[in-house]
C-alpha positions in Angstrom: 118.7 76.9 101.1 116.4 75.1 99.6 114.1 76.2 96.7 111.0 75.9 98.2 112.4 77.9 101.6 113.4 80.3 99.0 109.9 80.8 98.0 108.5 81.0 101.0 110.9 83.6 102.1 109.7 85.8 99.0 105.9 85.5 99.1 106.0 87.9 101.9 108.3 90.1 100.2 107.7 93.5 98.5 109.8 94.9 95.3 112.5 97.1 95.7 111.8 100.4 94.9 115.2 100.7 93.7 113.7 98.8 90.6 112.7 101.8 89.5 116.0 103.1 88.6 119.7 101.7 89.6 117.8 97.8 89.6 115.8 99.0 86.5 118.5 97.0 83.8 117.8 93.6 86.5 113.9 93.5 85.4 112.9 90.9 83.0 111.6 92.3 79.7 108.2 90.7 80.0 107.6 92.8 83.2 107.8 95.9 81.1 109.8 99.2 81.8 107.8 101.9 84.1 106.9 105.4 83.2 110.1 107.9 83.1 110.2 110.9 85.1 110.8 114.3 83.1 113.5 116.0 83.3 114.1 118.8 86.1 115.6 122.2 85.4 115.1 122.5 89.2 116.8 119.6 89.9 119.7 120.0 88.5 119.8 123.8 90.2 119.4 122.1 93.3 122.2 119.9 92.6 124.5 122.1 91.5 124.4 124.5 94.1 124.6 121.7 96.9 127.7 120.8 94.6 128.9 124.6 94.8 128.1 125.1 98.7 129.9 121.9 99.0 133.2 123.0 97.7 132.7 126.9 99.3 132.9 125.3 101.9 136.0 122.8 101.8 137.7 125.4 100.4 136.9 128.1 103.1 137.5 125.7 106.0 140.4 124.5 104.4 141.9 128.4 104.3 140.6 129.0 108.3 142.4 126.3 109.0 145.7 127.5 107.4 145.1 131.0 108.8 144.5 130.0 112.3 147.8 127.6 112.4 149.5 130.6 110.6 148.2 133.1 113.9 149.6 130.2 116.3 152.6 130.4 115.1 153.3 134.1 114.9 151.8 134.9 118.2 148.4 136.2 116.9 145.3 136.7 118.7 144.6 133.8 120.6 140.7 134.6 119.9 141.3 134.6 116.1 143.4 131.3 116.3 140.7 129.6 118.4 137.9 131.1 116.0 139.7 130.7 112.6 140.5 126.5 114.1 137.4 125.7 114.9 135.0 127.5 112.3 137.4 125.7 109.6 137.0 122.5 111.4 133.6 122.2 111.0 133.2 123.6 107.4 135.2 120.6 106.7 133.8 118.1 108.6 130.2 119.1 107.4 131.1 119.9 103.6 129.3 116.9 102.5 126.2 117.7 104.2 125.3 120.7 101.4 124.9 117.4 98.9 122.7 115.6 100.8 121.0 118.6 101.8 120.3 119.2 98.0 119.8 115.8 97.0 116.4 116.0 99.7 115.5 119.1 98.7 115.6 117.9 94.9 113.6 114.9 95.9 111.0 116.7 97.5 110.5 119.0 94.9 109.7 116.4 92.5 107.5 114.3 94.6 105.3 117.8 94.8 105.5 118.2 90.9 104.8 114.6 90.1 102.6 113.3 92.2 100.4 111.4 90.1 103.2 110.2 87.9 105.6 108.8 91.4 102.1 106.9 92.4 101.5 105.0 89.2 105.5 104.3 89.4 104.8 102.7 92.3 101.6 101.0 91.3 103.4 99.7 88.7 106.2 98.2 90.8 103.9 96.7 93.4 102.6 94.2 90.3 105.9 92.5 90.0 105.7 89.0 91.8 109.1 87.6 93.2 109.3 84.2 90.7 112.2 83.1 88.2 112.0 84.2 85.0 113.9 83.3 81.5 114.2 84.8 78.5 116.0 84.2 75.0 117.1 86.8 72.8 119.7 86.6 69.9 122.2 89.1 68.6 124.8 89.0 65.4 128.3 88.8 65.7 130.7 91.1 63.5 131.8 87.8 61.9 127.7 87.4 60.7 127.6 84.1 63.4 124.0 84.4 65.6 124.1 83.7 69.2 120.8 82.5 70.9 121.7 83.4 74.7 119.2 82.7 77.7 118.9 85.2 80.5 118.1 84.2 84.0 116.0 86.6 86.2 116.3 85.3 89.7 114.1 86.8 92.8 116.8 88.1 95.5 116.2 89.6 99.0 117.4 93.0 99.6 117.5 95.3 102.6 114.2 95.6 104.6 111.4 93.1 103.6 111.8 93.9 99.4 113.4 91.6 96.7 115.1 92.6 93.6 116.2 90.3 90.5 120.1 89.5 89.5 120.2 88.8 86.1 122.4 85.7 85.0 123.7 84.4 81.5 122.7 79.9 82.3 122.8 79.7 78.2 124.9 80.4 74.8 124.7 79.5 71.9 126.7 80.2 68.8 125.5 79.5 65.0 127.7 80.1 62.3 126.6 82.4 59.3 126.5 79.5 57.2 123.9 77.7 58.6 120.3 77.7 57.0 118.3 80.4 58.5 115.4 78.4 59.0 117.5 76.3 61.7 118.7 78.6 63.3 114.8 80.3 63.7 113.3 76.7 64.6 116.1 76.4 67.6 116.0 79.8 69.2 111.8 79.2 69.0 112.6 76.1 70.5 114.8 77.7 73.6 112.2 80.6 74.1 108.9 77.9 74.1 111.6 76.3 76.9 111.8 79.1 78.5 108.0 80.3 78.2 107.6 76.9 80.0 110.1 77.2 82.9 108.9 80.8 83.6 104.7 78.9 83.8 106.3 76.5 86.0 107.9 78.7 88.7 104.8 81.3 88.7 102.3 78.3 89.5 104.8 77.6 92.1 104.6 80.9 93.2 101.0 81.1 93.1 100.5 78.4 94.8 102.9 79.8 97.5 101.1 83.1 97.8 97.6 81.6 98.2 98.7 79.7 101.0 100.1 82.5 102.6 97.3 84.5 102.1 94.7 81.6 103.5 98.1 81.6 106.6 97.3 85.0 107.6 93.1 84.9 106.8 93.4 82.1 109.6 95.9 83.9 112.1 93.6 87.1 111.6 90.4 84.6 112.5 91.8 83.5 115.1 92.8 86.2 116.7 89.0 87.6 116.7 88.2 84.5 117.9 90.5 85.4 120.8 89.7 88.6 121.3 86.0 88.1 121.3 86.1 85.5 123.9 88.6 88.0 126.0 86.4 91.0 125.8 83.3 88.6 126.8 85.4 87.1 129.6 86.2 90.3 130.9 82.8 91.5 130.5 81.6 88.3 132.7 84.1 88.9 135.5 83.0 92.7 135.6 79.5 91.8 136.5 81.0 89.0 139.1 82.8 91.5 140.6 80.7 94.0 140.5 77.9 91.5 142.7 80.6 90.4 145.2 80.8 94.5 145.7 77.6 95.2 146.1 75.9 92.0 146.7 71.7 92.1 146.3 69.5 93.0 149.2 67.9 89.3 151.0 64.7 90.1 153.4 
C-alpha cells in the first residue's frame, strides 16, 4: 500500500488503549509516558483468589471425576456415579472462568477508585496523532565504542478502528573510543536534526491529511441537512396536497 493510502487509512483512526500498558515500550519518547496507576492491595486479593478458586476447582473436579469412574466400576450407586461425573465435568470445564471472573471484578474496582486518574489516562492517549516518528539516542559499549542508533516509530492499525506504533531499528552506528568526542557529538546532533526533520515532514503530512478529512465530513454533515431539510419540507408540501384532495374547499 501506498504511503499516502496509509495515511488516509489512519486519519480516521483512534489510539489503542493498549498504549497505555502492553504497547506502552512502542510510544515514541517525545509523546511522553502517561500517569501510572497505584498499586492495589485489592487487586491483587482479587487476583489471587480467582487464582485459588481456579485451582479448588480443577482439583475438586478432577477428584469427582476419579470418584465417579471409581463407583462405575465397583457397582456403586448409579445416582452418585452420574452426580460425581457430571459435577466434575463442569468444575473442569469452567475452572478458568474464576480468573476472568476476578480479573473483571479487579478492573471494576479500580475504575470506581480512580476515576479521575483512568480519564486523564485516556485524555492523554486521545492526543497521540497516528504519524511516523524518529528518534536518535546513543549508548556505550563495554569496550568504551558509542553507538548513535535511530528508532523508527511507525503508525499501525490494530483491531477495531485504533492504531498502535511498532518500533524499528532503520539506523546504527558504531564509533570507536578513540575518536574525538567532539565528532562523535557533531554527528549524532547531526542524525537527531535529521530526524527532527523527517518527524516535521510526516506531521505536516498528517495535518494536512486530517484537515481534509475533517472539511470531508463538515461537507457530508452539510449535505445531509441540506437533504433532510428539503425532505421534511417535501413531505410537509405533500401533506397539505393531500390533505386538499381529502377534503377539497367548498365552491358556491
Amino acid at each position: 500500500m501506498a504511503p499516502e493510502a496509509d495515511l488516509v487509512e489512519l486519519v480516521a483512526l483512534a489510539p489503542d488503549e493498549r498504549l497505555l500498558d502492553e504497547d506502552l515500550g512502542e510510544l515514541p519518547a517525545s509523546v511522553g509516558q502517561p500517569e501510572s496507576l497505584p498499586p492495589s492491595r485489592a487487586r491483587r486479593r482479587l487476583v489471587g483468589l480467582g487464582a485459588t478458586l481456579t485451582g479448588v476447582s480443577l482439583v475438586g473436579g478432577l477428584a469427582l471425576i476419579a470418584l465417579g469412574l471409581v463407583e462405575a466400576f465397583s457397582g456403586g450407586s448409579a445416582a452418585v456415579t452420574v452426580a460425581a461425573l457430571v459435577v466434575g465435568i463442569v468444575l473442569v470445564a469452567t475452572h478458568w472462568g474464576w480468573v476472568h471472573v476476578a480479573e473483571l471484578g479487579a478492573n471494576r474496582l479500580e475504575e470506581q477508585r480512580n476515576a479521575s486518574l483512568l480519564e486523564r489516562r485516556r485524555e492523554w492517549l486521545r492526543e497521540i496523532e497516528p504519524y511516523p516518528r524518529w528518534e536518535v539516542y546513543a549508548s556505550t559499549g563495554e569496550d568504551g565504542s558509542i553507538s548513535i542508533v535511530t528508532i523508527a516509530y511507525r503508525p499501525v492499525v490494530r483491531r477495531g478502528k485504533t492504531f498502535s506504533f511498532v518500533r524499528e531499528e532503520v539506523a546504527r552506528e558504531v564509533h570507536s573510543g578513540d575518536e574525538p568526542a567532539a565528532a562523535v557529538t557533531e554527528r549524532a546532533e547531526l542524525l537527531r536534526r535529521q530526524a527532527a526533520l523527517d518527524t516535521a515532514r510526516e506531521r505536516e503530512r498528517y495535518e494536512a491529511a486530517h484537515d481534509a478529512h475533517e472539511r470531508a465530513l463538515l461537507a457530508h454533515a452539510n449535505e445531509q441537512e441540506r437533504v433532510a431539510a428539503v425532505r421534511a419540507a417535501s413531505e410537509a408540501l405533500s401533506e397539505r396536497i393531500n390533505t386538499n384532495l381529502r377534503d377539497p374547499p367548498l365552491v358556491e
